[in-house]
C-alpha positions as CSV (number, residue, x, y, z in Angstrom):
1,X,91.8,50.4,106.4
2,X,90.7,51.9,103.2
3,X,87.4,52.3,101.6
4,X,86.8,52.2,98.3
5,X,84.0,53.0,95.3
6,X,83.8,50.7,92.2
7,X,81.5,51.1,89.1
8,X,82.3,48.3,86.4
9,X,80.2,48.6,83.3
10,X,79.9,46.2,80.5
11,X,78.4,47.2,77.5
12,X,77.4,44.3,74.6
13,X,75.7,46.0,71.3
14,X,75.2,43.9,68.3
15,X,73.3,44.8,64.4
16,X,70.2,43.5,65.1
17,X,68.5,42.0,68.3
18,X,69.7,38.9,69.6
19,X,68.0,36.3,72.1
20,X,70.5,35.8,75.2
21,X,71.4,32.9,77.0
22,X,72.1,32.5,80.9
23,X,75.3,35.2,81.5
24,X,77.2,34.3,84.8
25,X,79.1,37.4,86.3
26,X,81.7,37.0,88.8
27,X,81.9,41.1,89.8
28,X,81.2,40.9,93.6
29,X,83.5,40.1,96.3
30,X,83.1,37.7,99.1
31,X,83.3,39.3,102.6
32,X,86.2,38.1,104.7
33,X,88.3,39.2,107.3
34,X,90.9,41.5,104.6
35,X,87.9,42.9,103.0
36,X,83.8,43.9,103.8
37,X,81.0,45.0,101.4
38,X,79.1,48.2,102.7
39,X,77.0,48.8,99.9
40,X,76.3,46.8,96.4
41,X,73.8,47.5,93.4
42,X,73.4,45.9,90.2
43,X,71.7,47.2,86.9
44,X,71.1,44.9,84.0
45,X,69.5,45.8,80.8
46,X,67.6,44.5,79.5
47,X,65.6,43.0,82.4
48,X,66.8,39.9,83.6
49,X,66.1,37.4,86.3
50,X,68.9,37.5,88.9
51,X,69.8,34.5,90.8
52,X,73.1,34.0,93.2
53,X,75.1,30.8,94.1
54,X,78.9,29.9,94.9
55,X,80.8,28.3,92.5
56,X,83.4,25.3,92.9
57,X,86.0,27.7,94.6
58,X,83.4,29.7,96.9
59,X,83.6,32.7,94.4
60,X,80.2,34.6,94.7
61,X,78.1,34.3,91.1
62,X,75.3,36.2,89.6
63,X,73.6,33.9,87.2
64,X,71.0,36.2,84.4
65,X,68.3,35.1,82.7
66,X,66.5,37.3,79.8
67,X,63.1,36.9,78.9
68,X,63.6,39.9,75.8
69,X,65.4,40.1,72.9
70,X,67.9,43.5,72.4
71,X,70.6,45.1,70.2
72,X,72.4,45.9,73.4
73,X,73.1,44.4,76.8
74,X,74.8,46.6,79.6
75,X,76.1,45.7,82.9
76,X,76.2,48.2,85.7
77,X,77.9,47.0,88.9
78,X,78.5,49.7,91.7
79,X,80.5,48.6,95.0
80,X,81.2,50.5,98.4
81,X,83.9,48.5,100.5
82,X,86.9,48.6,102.7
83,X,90.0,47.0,102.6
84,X,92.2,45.7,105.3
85,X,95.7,44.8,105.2
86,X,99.3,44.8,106.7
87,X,101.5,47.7,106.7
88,X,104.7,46.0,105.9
89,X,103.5,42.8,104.1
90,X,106.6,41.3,102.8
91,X,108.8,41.6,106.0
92,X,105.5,40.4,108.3
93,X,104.9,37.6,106.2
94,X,108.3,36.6,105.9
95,X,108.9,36.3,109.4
96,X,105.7,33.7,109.9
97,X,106.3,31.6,106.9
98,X,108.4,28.6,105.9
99,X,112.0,27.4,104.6
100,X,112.6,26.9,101.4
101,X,112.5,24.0,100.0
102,X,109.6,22.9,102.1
103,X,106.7,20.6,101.5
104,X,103.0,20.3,102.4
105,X,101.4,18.6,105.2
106,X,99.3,15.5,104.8
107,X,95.7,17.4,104.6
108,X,97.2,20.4,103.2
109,X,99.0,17.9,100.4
110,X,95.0,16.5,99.2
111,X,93.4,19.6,99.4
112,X,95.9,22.0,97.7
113,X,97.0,19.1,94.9
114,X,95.0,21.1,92.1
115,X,96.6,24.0,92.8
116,X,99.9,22.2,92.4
117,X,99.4,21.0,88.6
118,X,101.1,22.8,86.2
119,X,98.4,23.9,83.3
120,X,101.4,23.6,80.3
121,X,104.1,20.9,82.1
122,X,104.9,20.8,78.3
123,X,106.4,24.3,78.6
124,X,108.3,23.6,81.8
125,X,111.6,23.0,80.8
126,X,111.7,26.6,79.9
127,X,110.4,27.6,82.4
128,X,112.6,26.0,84.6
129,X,115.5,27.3,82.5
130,X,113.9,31.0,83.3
131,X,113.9,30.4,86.9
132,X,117.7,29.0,86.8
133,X,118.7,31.9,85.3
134,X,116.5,34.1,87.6
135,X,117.7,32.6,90.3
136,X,120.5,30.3,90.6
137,X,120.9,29.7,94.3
138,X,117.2,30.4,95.9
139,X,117.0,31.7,99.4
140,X,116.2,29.7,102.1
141,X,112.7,31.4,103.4
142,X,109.5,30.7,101.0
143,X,108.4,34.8,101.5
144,X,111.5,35.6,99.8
145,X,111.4,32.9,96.9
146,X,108.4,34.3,95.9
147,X,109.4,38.0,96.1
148,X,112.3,37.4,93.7
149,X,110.1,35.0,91.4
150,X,107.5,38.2,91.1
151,X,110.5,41.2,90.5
152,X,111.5,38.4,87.7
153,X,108.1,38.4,86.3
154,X,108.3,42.0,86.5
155,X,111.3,42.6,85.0
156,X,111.0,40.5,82.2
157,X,107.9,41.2,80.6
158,X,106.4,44.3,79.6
159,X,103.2,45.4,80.2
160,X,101.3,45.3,76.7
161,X,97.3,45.6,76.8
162,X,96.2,43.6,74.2
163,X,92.0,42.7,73.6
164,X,92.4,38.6,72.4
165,X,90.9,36.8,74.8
166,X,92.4,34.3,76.8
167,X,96.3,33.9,78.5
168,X,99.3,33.3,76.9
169,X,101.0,30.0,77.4
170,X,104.2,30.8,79.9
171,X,106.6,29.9,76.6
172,X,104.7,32.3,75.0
173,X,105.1,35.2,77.1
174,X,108.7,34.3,77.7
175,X,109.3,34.0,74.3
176,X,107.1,38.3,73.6
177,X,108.9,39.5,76.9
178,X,105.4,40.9,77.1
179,X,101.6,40.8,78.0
180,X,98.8,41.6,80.4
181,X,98.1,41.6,83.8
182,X,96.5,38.0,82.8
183,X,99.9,36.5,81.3
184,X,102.1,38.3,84.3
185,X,99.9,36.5,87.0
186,X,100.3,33.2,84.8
187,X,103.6,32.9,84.3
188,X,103.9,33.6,87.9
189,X,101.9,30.8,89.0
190,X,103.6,28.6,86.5
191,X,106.7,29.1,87.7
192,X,105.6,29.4,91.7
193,X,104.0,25.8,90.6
194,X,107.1,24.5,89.7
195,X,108.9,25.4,92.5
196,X,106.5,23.4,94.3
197,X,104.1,25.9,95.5
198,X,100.1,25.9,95.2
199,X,98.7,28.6,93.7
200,X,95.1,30.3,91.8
201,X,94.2,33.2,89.4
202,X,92.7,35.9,90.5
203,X,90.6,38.4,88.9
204,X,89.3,41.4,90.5
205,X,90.1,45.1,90.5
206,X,93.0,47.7,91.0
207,X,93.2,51.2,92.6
208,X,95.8,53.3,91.3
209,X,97.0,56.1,93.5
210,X,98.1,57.6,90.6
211,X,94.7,58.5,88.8
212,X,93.3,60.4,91.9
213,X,97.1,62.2,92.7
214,X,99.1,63.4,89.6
215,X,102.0,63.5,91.9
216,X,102.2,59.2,92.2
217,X,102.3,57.4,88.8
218,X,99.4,55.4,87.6
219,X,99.8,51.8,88.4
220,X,99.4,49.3,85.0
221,X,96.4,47.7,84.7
222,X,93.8,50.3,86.2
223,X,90.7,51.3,84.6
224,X,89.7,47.7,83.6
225,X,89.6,44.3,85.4
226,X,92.8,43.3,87.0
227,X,94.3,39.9,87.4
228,X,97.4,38.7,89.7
229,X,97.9,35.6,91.8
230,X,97.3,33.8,95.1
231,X,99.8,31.7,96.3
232,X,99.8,29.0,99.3
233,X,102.8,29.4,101.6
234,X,103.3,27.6,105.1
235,X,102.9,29.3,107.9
236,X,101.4,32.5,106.3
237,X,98.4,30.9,104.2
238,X,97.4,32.8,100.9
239,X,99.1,35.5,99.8
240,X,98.4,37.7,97.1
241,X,101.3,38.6,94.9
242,X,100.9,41.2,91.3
243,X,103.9,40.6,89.3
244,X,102.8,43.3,86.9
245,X,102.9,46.2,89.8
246,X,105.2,44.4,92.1
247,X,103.0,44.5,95.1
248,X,102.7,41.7,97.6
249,X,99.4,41.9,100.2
250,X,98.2,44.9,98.8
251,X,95.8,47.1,100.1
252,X,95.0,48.2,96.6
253,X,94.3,44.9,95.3
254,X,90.6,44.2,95.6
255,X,89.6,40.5,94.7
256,X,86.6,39.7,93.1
257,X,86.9,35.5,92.3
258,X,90.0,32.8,92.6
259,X,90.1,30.1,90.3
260,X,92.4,27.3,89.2
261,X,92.7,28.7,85.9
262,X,92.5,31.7,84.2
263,X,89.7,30.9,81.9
264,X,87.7,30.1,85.0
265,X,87.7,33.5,86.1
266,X,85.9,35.7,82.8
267,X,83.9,38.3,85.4
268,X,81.3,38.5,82.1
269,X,80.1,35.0,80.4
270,X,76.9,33.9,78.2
271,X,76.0,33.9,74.7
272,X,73.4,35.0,71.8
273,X,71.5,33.8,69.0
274,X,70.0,35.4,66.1
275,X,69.8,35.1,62.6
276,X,73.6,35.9,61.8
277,X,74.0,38.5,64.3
278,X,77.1,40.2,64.4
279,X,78.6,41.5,67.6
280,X,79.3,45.2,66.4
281,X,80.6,46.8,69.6
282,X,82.0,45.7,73.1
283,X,83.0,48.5,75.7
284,X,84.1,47.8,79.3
285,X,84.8,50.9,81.9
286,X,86.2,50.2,85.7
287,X,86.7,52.5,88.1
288,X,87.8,52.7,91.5
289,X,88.7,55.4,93.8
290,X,88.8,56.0,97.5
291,X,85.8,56.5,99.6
292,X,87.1,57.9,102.9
């Protein structure tokens, strides 16, 4: 078990004040067996009325409502939690789920069928070229598929932070041999979906040994939101895979939301009005470290 701290601020500021409309965040976890909230605040300014429901996936969302105009909105979200996970992921895992090729149960079939559509099927003929080339004969356990699909991710693309918003298409990123933590965990599940797995997007947050020791390198994508993938395998259930650190059931993975597609997952959302307002400055801090 490990426990960690999170503080995730959001900071809006704009030339003039602007009227806001509902925001929806999607910055606090759902407790479950792998992970348990032990202490949670949330600052907004300016004052807003809070209100919390689930979304269509279960995710856990904070709904705002402003009475006041501003020139600035901030977002201050401070988490206390522990993690819990297996020591030797990939090799337990492996041993519990299925052969390759494999195929879904009857319920499983209905209820994981939109996690089985491919977002771009336009793009999947190179995709499918990638994966040949990745690999040509693929073993015959579903843990292992999936751990040479990520190390392909990994090893293709490099890590590039970039501030447009949205994903790149999986031709796209093949095409840059680079991107975010958004297009790694994309192009995963693009490619996991053709080979006839289910899988979702998830957004949530990364510790990185390497910012609290100087000895361990920093792990890419820390300091801001991280994304990386769930995927469905028989036998084992859903596994969380990061092609962009190569970690498979990490402990220092800490999900916030899953969704069926990445623009599902934006942890801030809403919008303004006012006279021509300009959006003059956006600034976003995360950070995480250990707690025990």
């Amino acid at each position: 078990m490990r426990t960690f701290q999170i503080r995730h601020l959001t900071r809006y500021q704009y030339d003039r004040p602007v009227t806001f409309g509902v925001h929806s965040l999607m910055i606090r976890p759902r407790d479950g067996h792998d992970m348990r909230i032990l202490d949670s605040s949330l600052g907004v300014t300016p004052q807003a009325d809070v209100r919390w429901a689930f979304d269509t996936f279960g995710n856990s969302v904070t709904h705002l409502t402003f009475h006041k105009e501003s020139d600035e909105l901030v977002i201050v979200s401070e988490l206390k939690l522990s993690r819990h996970v297996l020591d030797e992921p990939v090799g337990t895992l492996a041993r519990t789920s299925a052969a390759y090729p494999f195929a879904y149960d009857g319920d499983d079939s209905i209820d994981l069928a939109p996690y089985l559509s491919l977002q771009y099927p336009q793009d999947r003929p190179v995709v499918d070229s990638w994966i040949a080339d990745l690999m040509p004969e693929p073993p015959g356990n579903a843990m292992e598929v999936l751990d040479l699909l990520g190390r392909g991710v990994h090893e293709t693309l490099a890590y590039r932070r970039r501030e447009e918003y949205g994903v790149q298409t999986p031709r796209e990123s093949l095409a840059a041999r680079s991107g975010t933590c958004r297009d790694f965990a994309f192009l995963f599940m693009e490619a996991a979906r053709t080979l006839g797995f289910a899988a979702r997007f998830v957004t949530g947050y990364l510790y990185s040994p390497g910012l609290d020791d100087s000895t361990e390198g920093a792990l890419e994508g820390a300091g801001a939101t991280h994304a990386w993938a769930d995927i469905f395998i028989p036998g084992a259930g859903w596994v969380e895979f990061d092609p962009t650190n190569q970690i498979v059931a990490g402990r220092n993975l800490i999900r916030v939301a899953s969704t069926r597609t990445p623009a599902q997952a934006a942890p801030v959302s809403g919008s303004y009005a006012g006279n021509g307002a300009v959006l003059t400055g956006m600034d976003v801090k995360v950070g995480v470290s250990r707690a025990d």
